[in-house]
N, C-alpha and C positions, 0 to 999 in steps of 0.2 A: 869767339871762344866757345867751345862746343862742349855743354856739361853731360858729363856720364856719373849721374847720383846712383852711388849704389850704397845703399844702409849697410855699416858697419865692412866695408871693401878692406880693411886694414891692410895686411902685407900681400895677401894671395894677389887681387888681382894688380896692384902695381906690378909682383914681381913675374906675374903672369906676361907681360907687356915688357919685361925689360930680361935681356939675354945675365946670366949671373954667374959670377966662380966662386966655391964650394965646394960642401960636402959631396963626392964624387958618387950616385946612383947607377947602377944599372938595369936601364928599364927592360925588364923580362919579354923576349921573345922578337925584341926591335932591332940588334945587334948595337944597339946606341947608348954611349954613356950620357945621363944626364947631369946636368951641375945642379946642385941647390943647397941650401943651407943647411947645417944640422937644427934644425929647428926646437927639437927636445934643447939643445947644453943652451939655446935659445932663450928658452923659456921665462927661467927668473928673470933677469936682464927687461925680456918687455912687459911683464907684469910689475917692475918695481917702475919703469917709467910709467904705466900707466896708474899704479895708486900714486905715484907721488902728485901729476897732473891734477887724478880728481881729489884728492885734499886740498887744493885750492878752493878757498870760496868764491868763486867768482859768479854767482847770482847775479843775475840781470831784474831788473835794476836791483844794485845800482854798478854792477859790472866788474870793475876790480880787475878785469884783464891783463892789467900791467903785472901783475905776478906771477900768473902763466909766462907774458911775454920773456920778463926776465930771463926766469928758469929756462926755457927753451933757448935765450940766448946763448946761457951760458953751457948749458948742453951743445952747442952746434959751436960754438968756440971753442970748448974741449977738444973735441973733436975736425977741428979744422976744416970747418965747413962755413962757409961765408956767411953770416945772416945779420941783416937790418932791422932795426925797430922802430916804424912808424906810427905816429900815434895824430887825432885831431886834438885827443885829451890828455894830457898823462898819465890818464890812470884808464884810459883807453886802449892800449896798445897793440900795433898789428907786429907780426916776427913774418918775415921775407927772407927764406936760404933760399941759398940757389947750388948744385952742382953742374957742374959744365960737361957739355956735350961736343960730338965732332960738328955739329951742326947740320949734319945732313936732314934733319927735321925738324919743325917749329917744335919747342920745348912742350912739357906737358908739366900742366899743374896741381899738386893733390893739396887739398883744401880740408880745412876741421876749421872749428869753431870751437874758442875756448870758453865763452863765456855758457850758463845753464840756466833755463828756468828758476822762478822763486820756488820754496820748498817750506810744506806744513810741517816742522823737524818733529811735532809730537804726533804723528802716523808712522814714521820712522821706525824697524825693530833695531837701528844700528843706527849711531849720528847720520846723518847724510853726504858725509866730507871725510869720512872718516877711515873710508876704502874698506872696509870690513871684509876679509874674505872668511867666508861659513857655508860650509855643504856642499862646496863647488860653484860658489856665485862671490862673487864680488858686489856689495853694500854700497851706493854714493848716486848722489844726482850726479848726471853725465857721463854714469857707463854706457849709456844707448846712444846719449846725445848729448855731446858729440863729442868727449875727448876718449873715446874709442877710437875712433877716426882719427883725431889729434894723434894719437899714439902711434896708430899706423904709420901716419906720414913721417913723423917724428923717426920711428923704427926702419922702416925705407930709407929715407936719408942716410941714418947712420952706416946701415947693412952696406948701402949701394959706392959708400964713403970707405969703407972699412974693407970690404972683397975687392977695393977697381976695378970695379964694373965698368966696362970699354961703354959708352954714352953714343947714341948715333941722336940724340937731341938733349936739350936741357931739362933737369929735373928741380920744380920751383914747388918748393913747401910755403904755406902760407896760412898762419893759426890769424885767423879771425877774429876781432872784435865785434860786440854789439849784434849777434847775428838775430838772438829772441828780441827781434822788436825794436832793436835802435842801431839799423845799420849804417846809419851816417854817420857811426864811429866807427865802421868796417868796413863794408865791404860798399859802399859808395863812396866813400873816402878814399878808397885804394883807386878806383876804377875813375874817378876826378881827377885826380891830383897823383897817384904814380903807378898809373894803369902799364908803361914800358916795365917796370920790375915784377908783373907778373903775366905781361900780355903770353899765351896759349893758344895751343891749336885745340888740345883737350882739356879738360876738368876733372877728376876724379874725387866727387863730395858725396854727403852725406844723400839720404833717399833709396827707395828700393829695397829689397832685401833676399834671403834664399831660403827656398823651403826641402826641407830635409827628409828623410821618411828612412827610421831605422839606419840614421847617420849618414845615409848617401843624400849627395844635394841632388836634387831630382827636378826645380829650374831657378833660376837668378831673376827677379826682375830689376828692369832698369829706369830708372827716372829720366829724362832728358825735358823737361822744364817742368814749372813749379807753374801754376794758376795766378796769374796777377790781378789783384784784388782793384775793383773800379769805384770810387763816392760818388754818388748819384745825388744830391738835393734835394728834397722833396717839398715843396712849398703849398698848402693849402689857405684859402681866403674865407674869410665869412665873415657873417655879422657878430658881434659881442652880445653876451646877455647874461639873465642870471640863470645859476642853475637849477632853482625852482618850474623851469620852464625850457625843457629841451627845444633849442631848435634844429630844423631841418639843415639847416645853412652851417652846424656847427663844423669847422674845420678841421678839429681833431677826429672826428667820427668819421670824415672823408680821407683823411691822412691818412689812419689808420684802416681803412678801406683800403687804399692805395698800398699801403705796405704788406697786406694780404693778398691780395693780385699779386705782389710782386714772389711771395711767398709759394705761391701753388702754381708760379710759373714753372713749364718743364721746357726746355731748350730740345732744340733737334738735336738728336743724337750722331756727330760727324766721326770719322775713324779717319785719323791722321797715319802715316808713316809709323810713329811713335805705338798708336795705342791700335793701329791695324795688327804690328807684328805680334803686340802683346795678344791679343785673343789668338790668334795663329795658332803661339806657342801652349795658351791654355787650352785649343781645340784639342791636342793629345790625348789631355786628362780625361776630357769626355770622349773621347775617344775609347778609351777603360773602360769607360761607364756603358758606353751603347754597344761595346763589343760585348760583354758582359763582364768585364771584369771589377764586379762589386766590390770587392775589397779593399782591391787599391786601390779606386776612386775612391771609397770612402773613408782613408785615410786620409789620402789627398785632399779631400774639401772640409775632413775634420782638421787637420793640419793648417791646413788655410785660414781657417777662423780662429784657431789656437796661437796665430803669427799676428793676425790682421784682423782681430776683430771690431773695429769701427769703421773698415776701410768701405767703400761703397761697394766692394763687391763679394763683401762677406753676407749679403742676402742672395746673393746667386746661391755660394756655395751651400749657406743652409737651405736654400730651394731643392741645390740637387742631391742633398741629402735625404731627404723628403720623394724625389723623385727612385733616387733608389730604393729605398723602403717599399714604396708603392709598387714598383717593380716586381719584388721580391715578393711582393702578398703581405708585408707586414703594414698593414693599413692604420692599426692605432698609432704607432711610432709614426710613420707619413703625419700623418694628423699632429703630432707634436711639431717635427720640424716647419709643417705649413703653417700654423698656429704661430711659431717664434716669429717665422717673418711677418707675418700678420700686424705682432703686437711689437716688435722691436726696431722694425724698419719699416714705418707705418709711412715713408717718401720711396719709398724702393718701387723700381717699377717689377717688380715679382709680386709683388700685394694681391695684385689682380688674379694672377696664375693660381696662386695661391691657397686664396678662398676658391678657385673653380676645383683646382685638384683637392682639397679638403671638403671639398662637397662630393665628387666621386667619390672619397674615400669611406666616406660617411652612408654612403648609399650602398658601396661594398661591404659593408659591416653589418648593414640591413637596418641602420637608421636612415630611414627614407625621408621620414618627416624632416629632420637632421640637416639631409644633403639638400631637401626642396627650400630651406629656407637658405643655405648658404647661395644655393642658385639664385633667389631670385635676388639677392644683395649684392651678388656680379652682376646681374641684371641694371637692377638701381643706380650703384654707385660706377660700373665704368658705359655706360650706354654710348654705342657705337663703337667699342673694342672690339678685338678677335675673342676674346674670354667672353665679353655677354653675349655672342651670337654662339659661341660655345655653349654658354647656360642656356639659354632660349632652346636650342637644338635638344639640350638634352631633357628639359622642360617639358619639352613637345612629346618625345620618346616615352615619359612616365606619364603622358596626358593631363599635363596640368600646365593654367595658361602664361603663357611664357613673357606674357606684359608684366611692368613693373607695377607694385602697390606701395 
């Protein structure tokens, strides 16, 4: 089964994938009627599924999922749409519809998780369960994650139930139990014990997202697996003593050694299929940027860090934020965004780049003294990179010696 995570995918891309009858469109200039849904008389309809959803408490731990499940039962019974409710716990529960296809293709499966993280309710400006909508947001743990997505699928069904929609494979919803942290009441449960009621050729879950710029989506990215977490053991030896009297032999002091090594290990950087296309499609943006088009690059990578700011490549993008400025001639703003990565992504490997371009900057501003010390701290701290042979070079160039102190 082959997952395509895409953060918050709701109806577009199922219905993207799936031929629909509808609200009759004619796409200007194609001679071509298109089908699709009135999506506006839409509207309420999938906003009330979705607050009803997240007014459910179902916090992980300690889960509660059975009351999602219900509900969604009895929505796809309403509705005459087949669905099961498998549980390991009863108050675990997994919901399984299915619509039926011609068969010409192995089914496709869209996946949501009902259950949500625990929640501090007094940080809350609105209960957290409470669906609050104010300003044009909607209020609750699990509008992002994940019965967004739940809703989606939920809405796909119905639509896809309600237009007969002609099926050339089978279309298999399946709300999720236990997915934060205890999925051997979900989704190893299902894949044990009745992996047949949702086996797939695709996936359509949660991960990924789309970045917009003045309302147009301008790219998608996409998940296709998740990181599997490895326990390592760590066993250190020594002698006992008291602690009036450090010894050398003490174990925890080598443990903890040990756990530091493992800490300031950097792995070779490999480019898979998956995360080759992904820079491919981010080479565009710099593309912007090197052809000169400042602005929209610098939407683009302010946008990026406005979507994804913890993500490991929101130090790129403040780098090349930094890198435009400098560009530009505006050296004290460079100097900020090289500074942020400096002190916010102090594992990022731009760190380096970083303090070297912050040292030019500092020297174009005509703090020399400034720029000589950030050089020789590339120097110091990355010795044998391409940056401190960069400092060193440039070192040389202001005649000052370019060994470290």
């Amino acid at each position: 089964m082959k997952g395509l995570g895409i953060r918050g995918w709701g109806l577009a891309a199922a219905f993207a994938a799936l031929p629909l009858v509808a609200t009759l469109a004619q796409t200007p200039g194609s001679g071509r009627v298109r089908l699709q849904p009135d999506w506006t008389a839409l509207e309420p309809e999938m906003m009330e599924q979705f607050q009803a959803v997240l007014r459910f408490d179902t916090r992980n731990p300690p889960g509660n999922e059975h009351i999602v499940a219900e509900y969604l039962k009895g929505v796809f019974d309403k509705a005459g749409i087949p669905a099961q409710i498998f549980a390991l716990d009863a108050k675990r529960s997994n919901v399984v519809a299915r619509l039926k296809g011609n068969g010409k293709k192995k089914p496709l499966l869209i996946l949501g998780h009902s259950d949500v993280v625990t929640v501090d309710e007094a940080k809350w400006k609105f209960p957290p369960f409470s669906a609050t909508r104010d300003g044009g947001w909607v209020y609750a743990r699990g509008t992002v994650d994940d019965k967004d997505n739940l809703t989606g699928g939920l809405m796909t069904m119905l639509l896809l139930k309600r237009f007969k929609v002609p099926l050339d494979r089978d279309v298999i919803f399946l709300s999720e139990a236990g997915e934060e942290g205890s999925s051997n009441f979900g989704m190893q449960f299902m894949v044990s014990q009745h992996y047949p009621e949702i086996e797939s050729e695709y996936c359509l879950a949660e991960g990924g997202g789309a970045i917009r710029i003045g309302g147009v989506a301008k790219y998608t990215t996409v998940e296709t697996l998740e990181k599997i977490p490895r326990g390592i053991e760590l066993v250190a030896h020594g002698i006992s003593g008291h602690g009036s009297i450090p010894l050398k032999s003490n174990a925890i002091v080598h443990l903890a050694g040990a756990v530091a090594k493992v800490g300031e290990w950097r792995p070779e950087i490999r480019f898979n299929e998956t995360t080759g296309s992904y820079f491919r499609g981010l080479a565009q943006i710099m593309r912007d940027f090197t052809g000169g088009k400042y602005d929209l690059a610098k939407q683009e990578f302010s946008d990026y860090m406005t979507n994804f700011p913890t993500n490991d490549l929101a130090s790129n993008a403040q780098f090349y934020l930094g890198e435009i400025d400098y560009a530009q001639g505006n050296y004290k703003v460079a100097i900020v965004s090289y500074t942020k990565v400096i002190a916010q992504y102090p594992r990022s490997f731009k760190v380096a780049a970083s303090q070297l371009k912050k040292a030019q900057a500092e020297i174009k501003l005509g703090n020399k003294q400034a720029g000589i010390r950030d050089l020789h701290e590339v120097v110091r701290k990355y010795p044998g990179s391409d940056e401190a042979r960069q400092a060193q070079a440039r070192l040389r160039e202001l005649g000052v010696s370019a060994t470290t102190r």
